[in-house]
SELOGU-638920 format. One record per residue (C-alpha): residue in three letters; chain; x, y, z. Coordinates in nm, 3 decimals. Example, Ala and Ser with C-alpha at 12.3 -4.5 7.8 and 13.67 -1.06 7.14 Angstrom:
BEGIN
{type:Ala	mol:A	xx:1.230	yy:-0.450	zz:0.780}
{type:Ser	mol:A	xx:1.367	yy:-0.106	zz:0.714}
END
This chain:
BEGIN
{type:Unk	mol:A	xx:1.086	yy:2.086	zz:-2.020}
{type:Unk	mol:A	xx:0.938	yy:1.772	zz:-2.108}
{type:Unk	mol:A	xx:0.551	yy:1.750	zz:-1.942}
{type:Unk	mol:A	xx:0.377	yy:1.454	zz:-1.863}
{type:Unk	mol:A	xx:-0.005	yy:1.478	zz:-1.722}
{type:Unk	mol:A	xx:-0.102	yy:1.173	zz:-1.477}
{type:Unk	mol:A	xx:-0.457	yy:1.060	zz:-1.386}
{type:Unk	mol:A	xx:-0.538	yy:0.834	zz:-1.139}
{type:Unk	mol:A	xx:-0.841	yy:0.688	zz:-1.236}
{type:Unk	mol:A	xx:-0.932	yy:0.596	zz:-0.950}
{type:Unk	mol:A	xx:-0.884	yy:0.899	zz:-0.740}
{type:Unk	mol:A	xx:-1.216	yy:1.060	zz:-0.581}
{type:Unk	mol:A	xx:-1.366	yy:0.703	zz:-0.556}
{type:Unk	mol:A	xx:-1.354	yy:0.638	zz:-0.944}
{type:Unk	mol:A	xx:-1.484	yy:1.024	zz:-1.075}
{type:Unk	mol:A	xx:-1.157	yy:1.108	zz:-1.182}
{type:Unk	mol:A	xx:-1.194	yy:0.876	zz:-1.478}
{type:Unk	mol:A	xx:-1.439	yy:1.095	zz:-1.597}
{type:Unk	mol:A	xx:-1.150	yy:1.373	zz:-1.673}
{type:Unk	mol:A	xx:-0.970	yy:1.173	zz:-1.873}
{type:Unk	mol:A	xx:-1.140	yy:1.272	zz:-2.184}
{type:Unk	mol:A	xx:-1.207	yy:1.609	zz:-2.098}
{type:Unk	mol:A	xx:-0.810	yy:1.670	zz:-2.071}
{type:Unk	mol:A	xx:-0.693	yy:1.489	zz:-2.336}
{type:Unk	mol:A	xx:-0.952	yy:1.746	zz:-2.545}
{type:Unk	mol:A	xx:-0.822	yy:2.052	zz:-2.336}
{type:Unk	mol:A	xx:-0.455	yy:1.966	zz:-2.444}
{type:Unk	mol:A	xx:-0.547	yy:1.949	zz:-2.826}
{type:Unk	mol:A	xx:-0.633	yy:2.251	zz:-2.778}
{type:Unk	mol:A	xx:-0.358	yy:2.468	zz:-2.689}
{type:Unk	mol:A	xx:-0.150	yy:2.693	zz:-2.876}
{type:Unk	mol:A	xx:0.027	yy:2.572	zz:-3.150}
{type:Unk	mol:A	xx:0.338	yy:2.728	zz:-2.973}
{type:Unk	mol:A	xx:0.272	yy:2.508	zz:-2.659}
{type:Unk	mol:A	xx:0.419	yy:2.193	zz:-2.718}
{type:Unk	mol:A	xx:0.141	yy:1.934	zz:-2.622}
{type:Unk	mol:A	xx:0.173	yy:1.732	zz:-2.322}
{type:Unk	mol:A	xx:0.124	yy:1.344	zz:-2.271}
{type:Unk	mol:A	xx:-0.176	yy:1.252	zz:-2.059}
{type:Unk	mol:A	xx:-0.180	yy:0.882	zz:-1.947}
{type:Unk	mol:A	xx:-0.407	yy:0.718	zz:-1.710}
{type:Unk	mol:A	xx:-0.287	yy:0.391	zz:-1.586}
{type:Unk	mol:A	xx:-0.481	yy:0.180	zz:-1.400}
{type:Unk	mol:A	xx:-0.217	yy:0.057	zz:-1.141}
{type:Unk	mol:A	xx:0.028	yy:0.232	zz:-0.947}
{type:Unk	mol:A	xx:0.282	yy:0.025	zz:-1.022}
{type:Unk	mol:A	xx:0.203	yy:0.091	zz:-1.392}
{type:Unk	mol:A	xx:0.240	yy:0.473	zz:-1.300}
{type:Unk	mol:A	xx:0.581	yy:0.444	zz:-1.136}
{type:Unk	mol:A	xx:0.691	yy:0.266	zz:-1.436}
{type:Unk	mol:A	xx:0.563	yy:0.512	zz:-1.657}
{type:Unk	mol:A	xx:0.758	yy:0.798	zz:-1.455}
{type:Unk	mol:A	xx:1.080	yy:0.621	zz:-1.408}
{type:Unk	mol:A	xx:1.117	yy:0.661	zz:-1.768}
{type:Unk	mol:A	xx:1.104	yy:0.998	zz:-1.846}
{type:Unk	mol:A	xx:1.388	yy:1.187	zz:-1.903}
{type:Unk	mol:A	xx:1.471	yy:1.348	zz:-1.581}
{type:Unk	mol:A	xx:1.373	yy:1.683	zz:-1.449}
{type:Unk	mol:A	xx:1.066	yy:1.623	zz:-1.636}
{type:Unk	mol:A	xx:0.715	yy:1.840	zz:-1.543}
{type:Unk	mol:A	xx:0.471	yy:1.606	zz:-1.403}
{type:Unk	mol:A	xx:0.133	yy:1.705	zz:-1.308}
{type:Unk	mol:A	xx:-0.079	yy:1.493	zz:-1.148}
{type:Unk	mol:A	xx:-0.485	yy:1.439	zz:-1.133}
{type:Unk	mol:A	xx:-0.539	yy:1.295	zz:-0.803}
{type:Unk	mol:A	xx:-0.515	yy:1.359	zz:-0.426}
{type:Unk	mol:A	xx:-0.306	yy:1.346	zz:-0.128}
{type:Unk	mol:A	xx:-0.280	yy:0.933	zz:-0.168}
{type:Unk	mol:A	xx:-0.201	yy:0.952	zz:-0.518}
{type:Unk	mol:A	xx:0.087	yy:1.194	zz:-0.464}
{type:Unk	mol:A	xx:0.217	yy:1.018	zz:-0.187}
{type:Unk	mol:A	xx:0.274	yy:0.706	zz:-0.373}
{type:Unk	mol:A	xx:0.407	yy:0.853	zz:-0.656}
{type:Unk	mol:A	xx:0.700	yy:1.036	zz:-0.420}
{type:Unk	mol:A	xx:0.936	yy:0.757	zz:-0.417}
{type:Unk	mol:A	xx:0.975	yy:0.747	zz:-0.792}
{type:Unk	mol:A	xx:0.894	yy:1.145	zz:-0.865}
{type:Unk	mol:A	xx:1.231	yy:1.251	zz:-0.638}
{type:Unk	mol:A	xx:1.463	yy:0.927	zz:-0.784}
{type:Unk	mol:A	xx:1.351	yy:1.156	zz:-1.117}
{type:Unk	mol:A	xx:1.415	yy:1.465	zz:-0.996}
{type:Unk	mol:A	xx:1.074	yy:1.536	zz:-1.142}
{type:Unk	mol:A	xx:0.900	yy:1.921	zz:-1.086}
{type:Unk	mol:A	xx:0.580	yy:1.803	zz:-0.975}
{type:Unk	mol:A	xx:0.214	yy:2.001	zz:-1.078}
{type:Unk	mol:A	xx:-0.101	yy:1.912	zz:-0.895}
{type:Unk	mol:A	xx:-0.456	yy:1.935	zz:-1.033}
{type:Unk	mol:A	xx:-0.657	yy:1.840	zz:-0.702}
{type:Unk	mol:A	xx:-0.913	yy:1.538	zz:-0.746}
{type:Unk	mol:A	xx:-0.926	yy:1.367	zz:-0.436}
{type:Unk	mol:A	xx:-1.084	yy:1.314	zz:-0.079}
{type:Unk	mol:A	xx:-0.860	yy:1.518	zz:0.169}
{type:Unk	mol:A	xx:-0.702	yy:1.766	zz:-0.082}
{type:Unk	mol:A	xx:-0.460	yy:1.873	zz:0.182}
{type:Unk	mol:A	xx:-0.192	yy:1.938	zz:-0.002}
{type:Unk	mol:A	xx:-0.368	yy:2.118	zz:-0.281}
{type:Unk	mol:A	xx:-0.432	yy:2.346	zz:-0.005}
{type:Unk	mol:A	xx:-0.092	yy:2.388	zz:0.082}
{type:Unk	mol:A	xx:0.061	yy:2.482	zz:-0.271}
{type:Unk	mol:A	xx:-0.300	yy:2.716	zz:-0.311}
{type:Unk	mol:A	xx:-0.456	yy:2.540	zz:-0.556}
{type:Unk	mol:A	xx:-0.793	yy:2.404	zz:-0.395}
{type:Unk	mol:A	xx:-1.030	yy:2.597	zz:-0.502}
{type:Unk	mol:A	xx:-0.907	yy:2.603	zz:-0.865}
{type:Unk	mol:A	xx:-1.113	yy:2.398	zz:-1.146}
{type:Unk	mol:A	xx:-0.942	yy:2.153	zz:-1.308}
{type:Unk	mol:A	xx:-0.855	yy:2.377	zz:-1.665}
{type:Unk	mol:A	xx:-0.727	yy:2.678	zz:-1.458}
{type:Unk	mol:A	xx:-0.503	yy:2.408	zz:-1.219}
{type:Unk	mol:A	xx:-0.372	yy:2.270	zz:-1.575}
{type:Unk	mol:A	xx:-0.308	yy:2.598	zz:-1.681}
{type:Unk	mol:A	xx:-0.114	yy:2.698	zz:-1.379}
{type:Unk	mol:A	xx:0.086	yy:2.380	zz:-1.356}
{type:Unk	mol:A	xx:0.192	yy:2.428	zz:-1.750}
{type:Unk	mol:A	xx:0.320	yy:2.762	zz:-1.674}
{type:Unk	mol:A	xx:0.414	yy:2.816	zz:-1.348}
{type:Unk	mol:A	xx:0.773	yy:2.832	zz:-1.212}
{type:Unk	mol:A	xx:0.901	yy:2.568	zz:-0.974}
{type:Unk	mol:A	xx:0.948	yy:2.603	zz:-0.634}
{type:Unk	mol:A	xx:1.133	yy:2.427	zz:-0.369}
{type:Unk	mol:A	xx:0.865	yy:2.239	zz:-0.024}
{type:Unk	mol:A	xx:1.037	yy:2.060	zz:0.244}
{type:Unk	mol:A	xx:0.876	yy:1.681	zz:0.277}
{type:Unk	mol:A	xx:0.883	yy:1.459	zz:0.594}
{type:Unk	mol:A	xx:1.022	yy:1.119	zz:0.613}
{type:Unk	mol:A	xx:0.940	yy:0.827	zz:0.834}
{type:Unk	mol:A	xx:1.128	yy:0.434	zz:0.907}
{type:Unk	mol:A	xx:0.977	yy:0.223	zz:1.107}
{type:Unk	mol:A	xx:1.049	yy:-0.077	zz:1.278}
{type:Unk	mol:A	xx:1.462	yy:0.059	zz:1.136}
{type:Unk	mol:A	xx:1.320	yy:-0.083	zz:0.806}
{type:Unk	mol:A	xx:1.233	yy:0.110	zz:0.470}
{type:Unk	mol:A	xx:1.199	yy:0.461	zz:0.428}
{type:Unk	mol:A	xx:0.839	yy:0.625	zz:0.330}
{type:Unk	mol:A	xx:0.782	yy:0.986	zz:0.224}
{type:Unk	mol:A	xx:0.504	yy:1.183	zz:0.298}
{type:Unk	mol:A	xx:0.379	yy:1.596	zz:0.235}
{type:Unk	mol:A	xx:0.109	yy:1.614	zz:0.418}
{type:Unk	mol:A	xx:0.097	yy:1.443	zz:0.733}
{type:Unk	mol:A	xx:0.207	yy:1.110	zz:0.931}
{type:Unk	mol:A	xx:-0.052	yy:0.987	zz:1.179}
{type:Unk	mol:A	xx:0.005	yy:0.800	zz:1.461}
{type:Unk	mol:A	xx:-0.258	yy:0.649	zz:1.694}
{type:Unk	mol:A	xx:-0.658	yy:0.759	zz:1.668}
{type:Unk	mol:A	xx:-0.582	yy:1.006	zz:1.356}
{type:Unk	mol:A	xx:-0.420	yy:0.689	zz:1.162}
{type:Unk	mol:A	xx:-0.714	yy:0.477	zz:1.292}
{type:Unk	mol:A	xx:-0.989	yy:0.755	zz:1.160}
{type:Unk	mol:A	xx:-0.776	yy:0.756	zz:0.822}
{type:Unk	mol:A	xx:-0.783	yy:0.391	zz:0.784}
{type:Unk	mol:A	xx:-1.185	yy:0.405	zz:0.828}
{type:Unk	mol:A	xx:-1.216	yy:0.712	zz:0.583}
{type:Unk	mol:A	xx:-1.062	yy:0.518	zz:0.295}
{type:Unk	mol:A	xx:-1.333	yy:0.221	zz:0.364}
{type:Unk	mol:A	xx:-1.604	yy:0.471	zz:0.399}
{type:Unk	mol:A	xx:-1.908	yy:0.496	zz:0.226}
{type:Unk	mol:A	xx:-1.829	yy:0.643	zz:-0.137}
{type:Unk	mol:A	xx:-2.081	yy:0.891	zz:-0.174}
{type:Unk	mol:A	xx:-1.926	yy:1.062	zz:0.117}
{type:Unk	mol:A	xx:-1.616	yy:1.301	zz:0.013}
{type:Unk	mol:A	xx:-1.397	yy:1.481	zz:0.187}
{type:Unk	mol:A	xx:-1.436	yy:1.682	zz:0.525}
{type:Unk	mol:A	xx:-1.753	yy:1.439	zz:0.611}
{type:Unk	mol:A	xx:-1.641	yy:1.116	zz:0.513}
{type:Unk	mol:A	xx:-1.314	yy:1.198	zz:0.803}
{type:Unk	mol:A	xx:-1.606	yy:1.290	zz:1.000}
{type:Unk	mol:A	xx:-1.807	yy:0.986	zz:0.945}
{type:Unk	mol:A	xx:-1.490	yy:0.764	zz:1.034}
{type:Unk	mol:A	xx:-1.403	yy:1.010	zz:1.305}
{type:Unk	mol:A	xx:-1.762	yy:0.903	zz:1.528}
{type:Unk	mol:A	xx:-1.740	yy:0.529	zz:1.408}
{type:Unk	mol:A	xx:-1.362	yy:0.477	zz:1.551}
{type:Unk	mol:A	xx:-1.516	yy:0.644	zz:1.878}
{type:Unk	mol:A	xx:-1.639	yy:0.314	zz:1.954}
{type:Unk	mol:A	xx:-1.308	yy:0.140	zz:1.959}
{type:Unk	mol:A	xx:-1.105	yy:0.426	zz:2.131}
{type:Unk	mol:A	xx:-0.800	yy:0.317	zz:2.265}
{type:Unk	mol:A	xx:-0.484	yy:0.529	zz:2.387}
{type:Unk	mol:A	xx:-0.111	yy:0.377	zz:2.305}
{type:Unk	mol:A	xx:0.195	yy:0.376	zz:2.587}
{type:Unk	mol:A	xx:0.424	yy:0.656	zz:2.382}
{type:Unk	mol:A	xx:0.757	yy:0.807	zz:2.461}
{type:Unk	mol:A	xx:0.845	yy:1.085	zz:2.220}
{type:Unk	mol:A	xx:1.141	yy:1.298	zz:2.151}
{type:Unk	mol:A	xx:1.166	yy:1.546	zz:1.950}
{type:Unk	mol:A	xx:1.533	yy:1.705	zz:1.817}
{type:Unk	mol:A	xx:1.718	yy:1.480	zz:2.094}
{type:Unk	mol:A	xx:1.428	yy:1.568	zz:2.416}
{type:Unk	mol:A	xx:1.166	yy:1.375	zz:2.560}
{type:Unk	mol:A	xx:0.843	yy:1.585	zz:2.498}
{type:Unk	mol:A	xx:0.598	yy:1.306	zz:2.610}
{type:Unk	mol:A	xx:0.582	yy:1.000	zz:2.837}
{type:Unk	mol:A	xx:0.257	yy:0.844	zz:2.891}
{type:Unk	mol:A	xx:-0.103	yy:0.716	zz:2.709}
{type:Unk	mol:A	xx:-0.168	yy:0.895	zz:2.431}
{type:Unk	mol:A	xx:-0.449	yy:0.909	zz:2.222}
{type:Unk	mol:A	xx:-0.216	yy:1.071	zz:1.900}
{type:Unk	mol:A	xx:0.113	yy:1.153	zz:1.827}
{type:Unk	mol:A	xx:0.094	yy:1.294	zz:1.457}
{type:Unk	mol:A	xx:0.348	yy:1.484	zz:1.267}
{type:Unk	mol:A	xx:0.259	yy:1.777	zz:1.050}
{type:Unk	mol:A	xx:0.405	yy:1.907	zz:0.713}
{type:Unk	mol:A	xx:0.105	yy:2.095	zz:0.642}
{type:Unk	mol:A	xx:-0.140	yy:2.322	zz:0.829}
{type:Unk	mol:A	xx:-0.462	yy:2.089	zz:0.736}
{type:Unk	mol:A	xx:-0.532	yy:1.684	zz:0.718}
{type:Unk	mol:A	xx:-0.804	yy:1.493	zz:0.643}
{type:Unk	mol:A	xx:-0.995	yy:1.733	zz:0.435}
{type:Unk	mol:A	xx:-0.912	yy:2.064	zz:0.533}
{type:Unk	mol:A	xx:-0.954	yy:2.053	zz:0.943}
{type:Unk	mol:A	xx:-0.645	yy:2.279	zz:1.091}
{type:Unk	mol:A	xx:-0.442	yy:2.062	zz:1.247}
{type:Unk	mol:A	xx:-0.104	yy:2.302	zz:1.315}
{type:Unk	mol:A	xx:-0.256	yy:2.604	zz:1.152}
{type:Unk	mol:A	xx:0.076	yy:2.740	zz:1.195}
{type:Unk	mol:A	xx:0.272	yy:2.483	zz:1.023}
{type:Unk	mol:A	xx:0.431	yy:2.583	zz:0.678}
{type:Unk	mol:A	xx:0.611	yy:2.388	zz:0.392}
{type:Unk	mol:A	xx:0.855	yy:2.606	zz:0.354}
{type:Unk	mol:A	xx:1.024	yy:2.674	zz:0.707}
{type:Unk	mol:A	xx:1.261	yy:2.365	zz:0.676}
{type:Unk	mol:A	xx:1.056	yy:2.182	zz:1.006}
{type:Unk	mol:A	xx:0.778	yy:1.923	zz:1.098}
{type:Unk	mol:A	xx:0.508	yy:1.990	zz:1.387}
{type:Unk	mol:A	xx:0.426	yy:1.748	zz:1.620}
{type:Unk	mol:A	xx:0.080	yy:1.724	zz:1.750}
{type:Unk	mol:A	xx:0.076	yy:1.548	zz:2.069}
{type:Unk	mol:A	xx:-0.238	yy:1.451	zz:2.227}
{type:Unk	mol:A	xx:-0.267	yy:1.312	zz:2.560}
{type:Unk	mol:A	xx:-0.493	yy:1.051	zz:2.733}
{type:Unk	mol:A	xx:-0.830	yy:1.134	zz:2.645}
{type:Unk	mol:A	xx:-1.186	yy:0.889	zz:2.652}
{type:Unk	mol:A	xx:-1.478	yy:0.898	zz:2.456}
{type:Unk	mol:A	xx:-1.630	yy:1.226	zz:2.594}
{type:Unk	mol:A	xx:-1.323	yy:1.437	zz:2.612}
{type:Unk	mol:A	xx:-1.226	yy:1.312	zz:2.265}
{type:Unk	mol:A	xx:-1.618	yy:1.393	zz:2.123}
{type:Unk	mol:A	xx:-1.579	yy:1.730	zz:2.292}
{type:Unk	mol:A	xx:-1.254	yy:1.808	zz:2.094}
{type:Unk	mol:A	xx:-1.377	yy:1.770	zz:1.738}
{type:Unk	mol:A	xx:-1.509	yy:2.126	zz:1.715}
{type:Unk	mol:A	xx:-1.243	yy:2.326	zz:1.865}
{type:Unk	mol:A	xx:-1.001	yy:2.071	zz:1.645}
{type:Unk	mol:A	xx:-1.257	yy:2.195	zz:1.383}
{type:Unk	mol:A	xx:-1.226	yy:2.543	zz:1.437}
{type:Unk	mol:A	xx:-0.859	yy:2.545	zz:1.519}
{type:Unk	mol:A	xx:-0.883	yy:2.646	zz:1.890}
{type:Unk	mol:A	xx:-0.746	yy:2.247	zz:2.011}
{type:Unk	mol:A	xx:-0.382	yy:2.391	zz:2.090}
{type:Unk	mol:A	xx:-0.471	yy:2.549	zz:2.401}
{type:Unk	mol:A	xx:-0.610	yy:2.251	zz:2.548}
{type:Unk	mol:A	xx:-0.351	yy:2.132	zz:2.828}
{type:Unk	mol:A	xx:-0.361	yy:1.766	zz:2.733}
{type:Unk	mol:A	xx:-0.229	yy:1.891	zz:2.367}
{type:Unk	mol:A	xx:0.083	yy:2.051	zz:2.286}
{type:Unk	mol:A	xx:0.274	yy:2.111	zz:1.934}
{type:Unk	mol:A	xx:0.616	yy:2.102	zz:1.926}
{type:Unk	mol:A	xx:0.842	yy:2.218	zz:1.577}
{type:Unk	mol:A	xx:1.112	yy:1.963	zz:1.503}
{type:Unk	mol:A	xx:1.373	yy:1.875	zz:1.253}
{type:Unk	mol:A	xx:1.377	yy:1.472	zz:1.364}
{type:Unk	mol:A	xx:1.175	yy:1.291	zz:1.609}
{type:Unk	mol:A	xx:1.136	yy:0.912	zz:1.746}
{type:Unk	mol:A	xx:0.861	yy:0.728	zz:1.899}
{type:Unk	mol:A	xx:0.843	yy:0.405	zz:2.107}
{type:Unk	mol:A	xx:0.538	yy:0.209	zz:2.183}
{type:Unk	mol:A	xx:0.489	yy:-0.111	zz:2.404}
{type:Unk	mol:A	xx:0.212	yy:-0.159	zz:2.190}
{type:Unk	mol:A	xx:0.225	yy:-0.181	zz:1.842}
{type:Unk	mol:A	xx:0.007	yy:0.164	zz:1.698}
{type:Unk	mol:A	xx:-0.106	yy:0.225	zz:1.377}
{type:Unk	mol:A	xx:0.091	yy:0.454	zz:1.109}
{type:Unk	mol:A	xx:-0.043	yy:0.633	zz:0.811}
{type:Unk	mol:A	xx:0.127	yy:0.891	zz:0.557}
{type:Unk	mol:A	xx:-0.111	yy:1.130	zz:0.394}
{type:Unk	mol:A	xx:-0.417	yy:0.901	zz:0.439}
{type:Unk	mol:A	xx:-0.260	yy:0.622	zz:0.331}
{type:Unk	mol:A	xx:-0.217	yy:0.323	zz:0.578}
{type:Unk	mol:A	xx:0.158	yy:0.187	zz:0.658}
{type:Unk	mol:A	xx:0.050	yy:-0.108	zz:0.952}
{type:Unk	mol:A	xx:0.148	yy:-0.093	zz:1.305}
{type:Unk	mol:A	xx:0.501	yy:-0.014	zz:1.478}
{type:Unk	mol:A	xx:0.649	yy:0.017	zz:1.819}
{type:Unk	mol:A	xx:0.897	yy:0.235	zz:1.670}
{type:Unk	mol:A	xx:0.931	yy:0.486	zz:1.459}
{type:Unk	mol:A	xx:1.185	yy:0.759	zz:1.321}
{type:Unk	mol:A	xx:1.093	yy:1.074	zz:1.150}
{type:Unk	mol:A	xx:1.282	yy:1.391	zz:0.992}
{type:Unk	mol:A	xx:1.251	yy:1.653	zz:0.806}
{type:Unk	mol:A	xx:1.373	yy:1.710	zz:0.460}
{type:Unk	mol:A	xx:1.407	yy:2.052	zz:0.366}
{type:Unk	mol:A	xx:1.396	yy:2.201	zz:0.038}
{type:Unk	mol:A	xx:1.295	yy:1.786	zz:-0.100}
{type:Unk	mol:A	xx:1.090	yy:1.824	zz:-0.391}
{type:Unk	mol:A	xx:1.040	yy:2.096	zz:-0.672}
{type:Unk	mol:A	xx:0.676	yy:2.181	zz:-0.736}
{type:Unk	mol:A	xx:0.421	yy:2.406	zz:-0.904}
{type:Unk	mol:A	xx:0.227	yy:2.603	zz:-0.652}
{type:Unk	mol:A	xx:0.039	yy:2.924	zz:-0.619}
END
């Protein structure tokens, strides 16, 4: 299998550039028997796409980034048919911690992702407005958590991961607002009302590890929702640490619901984002579940 290894220079606010040297070293020296994989870096994404739209497909790609650079790279990495390797340089890391690979350093997540047999992850998918499709892994967020992501990513750099969502978390406190929602979930209404968040989970964690659905599993062929109701300032502040400690579900103004597709209305337009990265605002929104979507090299 032909192996490609991509590095977003950019990822983890520029220090993933600093790898690129470091790899390209590692992979002249492996094994004579291991044939020697290509390691680009481009410096756009549209570059990168370009890059993996021409490789033969079914092609091993492993990529140096995080949970945004993945996500863009979906589109063009399931056109390929591409098994996909992850060596986890980013902010959130979310998925890394879904295929077990987190706490790995960057030679042993190379190692792995060379070797490793593929395995099949379900992915979620989301159209809004009835326009494009976007695919996400990790998470779509919907109200406050989309608002919180969108202030994360202009966050102060020297910040990373669980404390820069934290940061962005008490700054969008400020502007709290709660969106007119009615959701259904495989054909029922499960909500009708204000709503601070209406999120939908492929993995247990988002923004840098906090357990969202702890439950939640990228393998079982379904999407959570995470369903918050009309909270203020206070209620919302209180949250955070059981949301941090994984004890929000049994809060009666949140509920979690498993689904295969969902839909979401809004008289007001509310703010979308897919695995940290920020679509704009909808009043409507589809979402469903692809099982079995995308081959890739986890633990």
């Amino acid at each position: 299998m032909n192996a490609i290894i991509l590095i977003n220079p950019h990822a983890a606010g520029g220090r993933a550039r600093q790898l690129i040297h470091s790899i390209q070293v590692w992979c002249h020296g492996l094994p004579a028997t291991h044939k020697q994989p290509q390691v680009v870096a481009p410096e756009s994404i549209k570059t990168a796409r370009y890059i993996l739209a021409a490789l033969p497909p079914k092609s091993r790609v492993i990529i140096v980034g995080g949970d945004g650079t993945l996500n863009q790279m979906l589109p063009t990495l399931l056109k390929g048919q591409h098994v996909v390797g992850l060596v986890p340089y980013g902010s959130g890391n979310d998925c890394a911690r879904a295929w077990g690979l987190h706490r790995l350093s960057w030679q042993k997540a190379l190692t792995h992702a060379l070797q490793a047999s593929p395995q099949a992850i379900d992915l979620g998918c989301v159209e809004l407005n009835n326009n494009s499709a976007h695919y996400f892994h990790s998470s779509l967020a919907v109200g406050f958590d989309a608002s919180v992501g969108n202030r994360a990513l202009a966050g102060p750099k020297f910040l990373r991961g669980l404390p820069r969502y934290l940061l962005a978390t008490l700054r969008e406190l400020v502007h709290l607002k709660n969106w007119p929602l009615r959701i259904e979930a495989n054909g029922q209404v499960v909500y009708q009302n204000a709503s601070l968040l209406a999120s939908a989970f492929n993995t247990p964690t988002y923004g840098a590890g906090m357990p969202a659905v702890p439950h939640a599993s990228i393998e079982d062929g379904q999407l959570n929702l995470l369903v918050g109701g009309t909270f203020n300032r206070l209620q919302t502040l209180l949250m955070l640490p059981r949301l941090l400690m994984g004890r929000h579900l049994g809060h009666p103004r949140i509920q979690s619901v498993p689904f295969t597709n969902a839909s979401l209305q809004s008289s007001d337009p509310v703010p979308v984002a897919i695995d940290g990265e920020p679509l704009g605002d909808t009043t409507h929104l589809k979402i469903k579940c692809l099982p079995n979507a995308l081959e890739v090299l986890k633990l």
